[in-house]
C-alpha positions in Angstrom: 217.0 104.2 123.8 215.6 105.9 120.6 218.0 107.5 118.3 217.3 110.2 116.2 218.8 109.6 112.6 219.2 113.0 110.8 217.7 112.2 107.0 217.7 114.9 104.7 214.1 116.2 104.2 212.9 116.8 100.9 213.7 120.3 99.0 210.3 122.0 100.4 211.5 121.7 103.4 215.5 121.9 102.9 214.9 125.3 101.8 213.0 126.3 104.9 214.0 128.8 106.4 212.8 130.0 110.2 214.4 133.3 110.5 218.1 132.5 110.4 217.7 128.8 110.7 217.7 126.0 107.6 215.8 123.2 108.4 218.3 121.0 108.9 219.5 123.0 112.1 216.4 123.1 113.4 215.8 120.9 116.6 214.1 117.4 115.9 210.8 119.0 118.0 210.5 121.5 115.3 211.7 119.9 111.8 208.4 117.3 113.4 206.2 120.4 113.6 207.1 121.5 110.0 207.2 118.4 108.4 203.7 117.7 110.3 202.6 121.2 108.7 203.5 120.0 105.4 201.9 116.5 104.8 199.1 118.1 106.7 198.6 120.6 104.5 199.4 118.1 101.1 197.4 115.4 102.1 195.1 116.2 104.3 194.8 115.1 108.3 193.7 111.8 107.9 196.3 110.7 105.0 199.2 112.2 106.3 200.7 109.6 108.7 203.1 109.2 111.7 205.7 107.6 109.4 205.5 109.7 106.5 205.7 112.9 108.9 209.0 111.3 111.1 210.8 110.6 107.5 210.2 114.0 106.2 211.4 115.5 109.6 214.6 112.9 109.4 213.6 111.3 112.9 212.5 108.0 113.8 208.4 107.6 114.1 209.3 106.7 118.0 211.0 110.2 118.7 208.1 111.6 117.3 206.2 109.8 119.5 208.6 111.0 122.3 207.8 114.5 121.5 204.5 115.0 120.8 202.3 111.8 122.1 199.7 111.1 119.0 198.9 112.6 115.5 196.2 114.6 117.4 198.0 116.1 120.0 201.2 116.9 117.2 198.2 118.5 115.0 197.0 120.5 117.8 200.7 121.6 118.7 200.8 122.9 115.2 197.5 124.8 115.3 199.1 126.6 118.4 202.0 127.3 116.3 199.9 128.7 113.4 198.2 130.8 115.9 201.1 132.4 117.6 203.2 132.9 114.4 200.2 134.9 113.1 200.1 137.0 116.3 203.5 137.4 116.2 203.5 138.9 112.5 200.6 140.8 112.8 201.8 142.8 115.9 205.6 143.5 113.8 202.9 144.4 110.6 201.0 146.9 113.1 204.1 148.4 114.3 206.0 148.7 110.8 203.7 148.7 107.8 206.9 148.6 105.9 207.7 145.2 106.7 204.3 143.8 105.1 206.1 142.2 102.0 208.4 140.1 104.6 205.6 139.0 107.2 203.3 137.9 104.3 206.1 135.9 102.7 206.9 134.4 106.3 202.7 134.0 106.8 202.4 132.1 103.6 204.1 129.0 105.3 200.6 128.8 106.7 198.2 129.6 103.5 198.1 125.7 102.2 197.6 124.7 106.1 194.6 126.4 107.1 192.8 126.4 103.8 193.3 122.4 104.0 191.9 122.2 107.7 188.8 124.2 106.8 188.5 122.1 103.4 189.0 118.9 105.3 186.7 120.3 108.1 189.1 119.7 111.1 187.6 119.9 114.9 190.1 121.8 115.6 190.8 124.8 112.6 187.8 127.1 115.3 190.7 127.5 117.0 193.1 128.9 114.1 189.5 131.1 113.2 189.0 132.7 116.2 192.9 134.0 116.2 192.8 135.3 113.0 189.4 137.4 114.3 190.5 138.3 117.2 194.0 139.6 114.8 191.1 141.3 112.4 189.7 143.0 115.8 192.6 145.1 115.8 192.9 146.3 112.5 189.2 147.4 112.6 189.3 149.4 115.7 192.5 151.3 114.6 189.9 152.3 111.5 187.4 152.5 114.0 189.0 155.5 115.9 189.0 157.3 112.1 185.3 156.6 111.4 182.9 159.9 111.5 180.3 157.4 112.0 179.7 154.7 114.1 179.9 150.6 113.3 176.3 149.8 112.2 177.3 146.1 114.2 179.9 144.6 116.6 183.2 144.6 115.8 183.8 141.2 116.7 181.0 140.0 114.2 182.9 142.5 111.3 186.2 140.7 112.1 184.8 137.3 111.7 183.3 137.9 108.6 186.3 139.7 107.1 188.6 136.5 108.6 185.9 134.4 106.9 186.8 136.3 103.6 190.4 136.1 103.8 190.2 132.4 104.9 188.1 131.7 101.9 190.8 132.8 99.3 193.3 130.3 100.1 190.4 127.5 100.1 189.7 128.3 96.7 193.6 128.6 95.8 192.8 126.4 92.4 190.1 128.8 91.0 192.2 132.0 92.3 195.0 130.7 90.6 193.4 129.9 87.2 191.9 133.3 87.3 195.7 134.6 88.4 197.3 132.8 85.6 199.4 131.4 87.7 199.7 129.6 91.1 198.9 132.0 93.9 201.0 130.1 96.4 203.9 131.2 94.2 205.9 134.9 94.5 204.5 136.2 91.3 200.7 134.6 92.2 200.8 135.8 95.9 202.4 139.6 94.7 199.2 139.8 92.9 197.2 139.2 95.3 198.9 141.0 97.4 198.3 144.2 95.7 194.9 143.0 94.7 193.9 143.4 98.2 195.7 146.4 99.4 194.1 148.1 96.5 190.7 146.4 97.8 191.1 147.1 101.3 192.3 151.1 100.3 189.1 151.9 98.3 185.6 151.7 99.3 183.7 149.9 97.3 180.4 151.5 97.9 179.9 155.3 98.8 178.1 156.4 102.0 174.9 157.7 100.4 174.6 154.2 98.7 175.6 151.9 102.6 172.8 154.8 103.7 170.0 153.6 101.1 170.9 150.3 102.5 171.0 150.5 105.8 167.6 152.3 105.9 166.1 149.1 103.6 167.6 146.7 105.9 165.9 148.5 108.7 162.8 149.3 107.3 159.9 147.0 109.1 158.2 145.3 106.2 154.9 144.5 108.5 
């Protein structure tokens, strides 16, 4: 019969904190998905190993194993969780704006994650895109229902590119930070960035008669 021997993990991850819960009261099923989440994140899919993952999580590789079957199937099980988590924050952020410092810091678990999957070009990070538009979709049509005038394209095909955009900010963490000052991954880092965007997002950055001048370009037949 496998045991499971409780380790402590390192300080990443003994400060972790789900809600209420430390990490070391977490079930064994879930210190694996976190610890998984980490080393994927650190070192990449291919690097990070069963071993490595099962002594971060304080179990034996074998429980792992027990729990989740392969490195591909405990890699997809923490896609799903990335997915869900970020549903889960976005519809507490659409009900109570207020709450947008606490669901980013809880979000940021995930920042290092996805910007190594799309780095590392994982089969599976479509999966972790397409939530995160289908999250976007919802934002734009609440400012869709304000608009005087109408979408000049599919909201779907605004979301993804706006998803792209966001995505792309954690995959260039290094120059973001050096432009920062400081790492972005961090409270003061991610605070500015944080009110980098809102102030972004708040302001157009283009006036309607200039997006008129070039709309009519783009839609000008050249023949």
């Amino acid at each position: 019969m496998t045991t499971d021997p409780i380790e402590p993990g390192p300080p990443s991850l003994r400060s972790f904190n789900e809600g209420t819960v430390a990490f070391e009261d977490l079930t064994a099923r879930a210190r694996i998905r976190e610890a998984a989440l980490k080393h994927f994140a650190e070192e990449g899919y291919e690097r990070a190993t069963i071993r490595s993952i099962a002594r971060t999580a304080g179990v034996s590789p074998g429980l792992l194993r027990h729990h989740y079957g392969s490195k591909d199937l405990l890699r997809a099980a923490c896609d799903e969780y990335v997915v869900e988590s970020l549903h889960s924050l976005n519809a507490q952020l659409i009900a109570d704006p207020s709450s947008s410092a606490s669901t980013r810091r809880t979000s940021n678990r995930f920042g290092r994650y996805v910007a190594r999957s799309l780095a590392d070009g994982s089969s599976t990070v479509g999966t972790i895109f397409d939530g995160m538009v289908t999250l976007t979709e919802q934002w734009l049509a609440r400012a869709d229902d304000a608009r005087s005038d109408p979408p000049l394209v599919d909201r779907r095909i605004r979301a993804a590119l706006v998803s792209a955009m966001a995505a792309g900010i954690p995959l260039l963490h290094e120059h973001v930070s050096r432009v920062l000052g400081t790492d972005m991954f961090e409270p003061e880092g991610d605070r500015l960035v944080a009110l980098a965007l809102l102030d972004i997002y708040s302001h157009p950055l283009i006036n309607k008669g200039v997006a008129s001048a070039a709309k009519t370009a783009f839609n000008t037949n050249d023949d």
